[in-house]
N, C-alpha and C positions, 0 to 999 in steps of 0.2 A: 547897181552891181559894180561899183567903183573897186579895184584891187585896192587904190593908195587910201580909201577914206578909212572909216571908223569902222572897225569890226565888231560887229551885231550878233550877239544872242540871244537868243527865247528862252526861258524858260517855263516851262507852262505845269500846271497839275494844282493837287490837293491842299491839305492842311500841310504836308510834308515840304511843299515847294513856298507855302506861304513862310513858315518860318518857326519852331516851336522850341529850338536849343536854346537851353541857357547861358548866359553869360558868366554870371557872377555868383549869382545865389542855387546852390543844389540843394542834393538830398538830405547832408548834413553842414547846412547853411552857406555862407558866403565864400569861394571858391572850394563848395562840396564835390562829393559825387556827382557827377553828371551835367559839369561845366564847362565853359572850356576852358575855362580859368586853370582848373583841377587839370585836365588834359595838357595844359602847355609846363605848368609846374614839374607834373609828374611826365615831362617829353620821353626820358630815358625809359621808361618802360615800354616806350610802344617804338619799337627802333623802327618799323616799318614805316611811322609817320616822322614829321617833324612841325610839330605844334607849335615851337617856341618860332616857328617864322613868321606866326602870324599876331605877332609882339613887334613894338618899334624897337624896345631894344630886350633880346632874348636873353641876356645875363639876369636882368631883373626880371626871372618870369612871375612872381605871385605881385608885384606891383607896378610892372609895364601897362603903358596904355597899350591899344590895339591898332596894330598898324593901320592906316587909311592911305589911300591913293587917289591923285587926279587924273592919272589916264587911265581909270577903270573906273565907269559911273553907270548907275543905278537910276531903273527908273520904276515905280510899278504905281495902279491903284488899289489901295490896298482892299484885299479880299478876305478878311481874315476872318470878317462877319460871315461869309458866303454868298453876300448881295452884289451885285454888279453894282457900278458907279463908286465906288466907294474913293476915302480922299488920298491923292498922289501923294506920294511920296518921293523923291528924286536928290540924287546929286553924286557925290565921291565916295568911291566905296569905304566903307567901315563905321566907325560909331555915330549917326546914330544908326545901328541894328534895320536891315530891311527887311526885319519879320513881322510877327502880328503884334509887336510892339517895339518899342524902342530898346528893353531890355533883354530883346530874340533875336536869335540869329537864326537868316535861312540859309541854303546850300549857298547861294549867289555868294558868300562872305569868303571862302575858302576859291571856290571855285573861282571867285574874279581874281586872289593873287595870284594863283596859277597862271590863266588867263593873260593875265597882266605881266609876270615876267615871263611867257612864252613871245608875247608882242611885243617887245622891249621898246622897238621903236614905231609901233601903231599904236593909238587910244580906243582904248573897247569901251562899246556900251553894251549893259544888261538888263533886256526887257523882260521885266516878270508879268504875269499872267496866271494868278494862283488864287482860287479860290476853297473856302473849307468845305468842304464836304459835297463837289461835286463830280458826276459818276461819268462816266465816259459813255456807259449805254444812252445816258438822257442831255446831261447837261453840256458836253465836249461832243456826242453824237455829231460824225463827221458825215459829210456828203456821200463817203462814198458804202457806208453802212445802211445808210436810208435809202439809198438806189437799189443794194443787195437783199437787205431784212426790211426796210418800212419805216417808219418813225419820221420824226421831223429832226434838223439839222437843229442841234443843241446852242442856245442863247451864248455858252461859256464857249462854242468851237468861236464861233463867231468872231466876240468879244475880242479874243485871242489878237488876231488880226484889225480889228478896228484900234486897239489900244499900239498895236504896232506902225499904223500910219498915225496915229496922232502924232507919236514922239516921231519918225521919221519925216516923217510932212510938213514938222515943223522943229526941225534939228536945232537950227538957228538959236529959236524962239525959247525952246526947253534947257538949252545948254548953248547959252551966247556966246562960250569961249570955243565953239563949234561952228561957227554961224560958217556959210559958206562949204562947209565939208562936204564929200561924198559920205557915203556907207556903202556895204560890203557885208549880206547877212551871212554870217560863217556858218553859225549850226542852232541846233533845237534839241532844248534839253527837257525831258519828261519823267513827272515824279510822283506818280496816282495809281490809284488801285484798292484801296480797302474800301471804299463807298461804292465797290463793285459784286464787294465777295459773298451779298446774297442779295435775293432772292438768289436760288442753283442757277435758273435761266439767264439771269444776267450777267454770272459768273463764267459761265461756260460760254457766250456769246462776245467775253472780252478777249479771245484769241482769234475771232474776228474783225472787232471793233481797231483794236491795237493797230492791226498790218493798212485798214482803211485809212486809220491816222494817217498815220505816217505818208502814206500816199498820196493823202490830200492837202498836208502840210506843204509836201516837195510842191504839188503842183500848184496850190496858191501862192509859192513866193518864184513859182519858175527855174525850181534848181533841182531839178531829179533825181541828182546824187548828194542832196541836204545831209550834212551827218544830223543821224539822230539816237540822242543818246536816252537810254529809260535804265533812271534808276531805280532801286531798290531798297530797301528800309529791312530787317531783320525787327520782328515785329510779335509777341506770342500768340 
């Protein structure tokens, strides 16, 4: 819990936090609908955002690369099968894509620039932790739910934290140009929920599951006022 070292993210959850936007190719082909291509071209439509920031240089937005950075790095195994162990993927943020392929973007992409010019002068790293299609009742199932309702402590709550000392444990080793730094975990980001919404019983049991989370997150890294942030997906 170094203030001066590297500030540490989690982000942990489903297919949503593994990574499933497109980059380049949409709904009607290469920066279509539902890219971000399409998104940073068309920036002045959405004044609320500003899409053309996350362009190196935002006057060319339909043939700018995509901005990357070296004080915001990435680290995760990728989960995008749903299998644990899966192969690492790690380094600077931005292309190649930290989603469930190299032509995907997950949240991590947007959220490290921010990140990153909020720290102007700290280096963030951002640990993912996403696997597809695992449910909170079983698979994330935290300690303090199996105390309360029964069950077994879920393989993916676990994992969570096993995949966070590796890269911390061995800072150095994962990112040389780190070697010798503190860390400082800032916060924990959480992006799951539709491999919950039936069976009814396991739906209705994630307004329990959810506050357990969180509680057990704080208290396995020792910080009880963790910000913890859960997002949400607008979804039919």
């Amino acid at each position: 819990d170094n203030p001066n070292g590297i500030k540490v993210f989690i982000l942990a959850g489903q297919s949503n936090m593994v990574g499933y936007g497109h980059t380049e190719t949409g709904l009607t082909g290469d920066g279509g609908i539902g890219t971000l291509r399409y998104l940073a071209v068309n920036d002045s439509t959405y004044s609320e955002y500003n899409y053309a920031s996350l362009l190196s240089d935002p006057s060319q937005p339909a043939t700018s690369a995509w901005k990357t950075r070296s004080d915001v790095k990435v680290w995760w195994r990728n989960g995008a099968s749903g299998n644990l162990g899966g192969p690492i993927g790690k380094g600077n943020l931005g292309p190649p894509f930290r989603g469930a392929d190299t032509t995907l973007i997950g949240p991590e992409y947007a959220f490290g620039q921010i990140l990153g010019d909020y720290y102007a002068s700290d280096d963030v790293l951002i640990i993912k932790a996403a696997w597809g299609g695992h449910t909170l009742a079983g698979n994330f199932r935290p300690p303090g739910a199996v105390a309360a309702r029964g069950g077994a402590v879920g393989a993916s709550y676990s994992e969570i934290f096993q995949d966070a000392r590796e890269v911390l444990d061995n800072l150095g080793t994962e990112f040389p140009e780190w070697a010798g730094r503190g860390y400082q975990i800032v916060g924990f980001a959480w992006h799951q929920g539709t491999s919950d919404k039936s069976p009814v019983e396991r739906a209705l049991e994630y307004k329990h599951n959810l506050p357990d989370l969180v509680a057990d997150v704080r208290s396995e890294f020792g910080k009880p006022n963790l910000p913890f942030v859960i997002a949400t997906t607008g979804m039919s």
